[in-house]
N, C-alpha and C positions, 0 to 999 in steps of 0.2 A: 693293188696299190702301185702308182705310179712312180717312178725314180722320184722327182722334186718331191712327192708325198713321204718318199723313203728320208730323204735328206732333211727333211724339215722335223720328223717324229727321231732321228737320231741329237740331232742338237737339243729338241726338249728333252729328251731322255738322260741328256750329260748332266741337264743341271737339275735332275731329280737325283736324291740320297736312294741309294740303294733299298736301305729299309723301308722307307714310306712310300716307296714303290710296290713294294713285297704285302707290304701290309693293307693299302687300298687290296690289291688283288687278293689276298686272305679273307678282305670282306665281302668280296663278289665271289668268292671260290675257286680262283683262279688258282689250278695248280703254281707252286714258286721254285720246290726243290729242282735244283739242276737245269734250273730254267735262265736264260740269259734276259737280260734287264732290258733288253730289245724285243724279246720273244712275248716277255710278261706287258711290256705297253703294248703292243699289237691289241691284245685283246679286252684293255682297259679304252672306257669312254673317252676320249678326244680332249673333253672340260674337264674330265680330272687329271687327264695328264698336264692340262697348262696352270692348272692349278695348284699342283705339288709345282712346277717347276718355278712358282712363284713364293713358294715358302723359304724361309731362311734359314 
C-alpha cells in the first residue's frame, strides 16, 4: 500500500463510528479486540469502508 493509498484509507476511516467499523469486521471475522480501527479497515473491502463512511 502506497503513502496517498495510506492518507486516503485514514480520512475514511475518521469519519467511520468506531462500532460499525468493528461490527462489518465481526461479520467477515475479522479479529477486533485490541485491534486499532486503522488495522481493522486494512483488511475490510474498499466499498464497505466508503460505505460506512457515508452513514450518519
Amino acid at each position: 500500500m502506497g503513502m496517498e493509498e495510506e492518507k486516503e484509507l485514514e480520512e475514511l476511516v475518521k469519519k467511520i463510528k468506531t462500532k460499525a467499523l468493528r461490527e462489518e469486521a465481526k461479520k467477515r471475522g475479522i479479529k477486533t479486540a485490541c485491534v486499532k480501527k486503522i488495522d481493522i479497515a486494512k483488511q475490510l473491502p474498499r466499498e464497505v469502508l466508503e460505505e460506512l463512511s457515508t452513514e450518519k
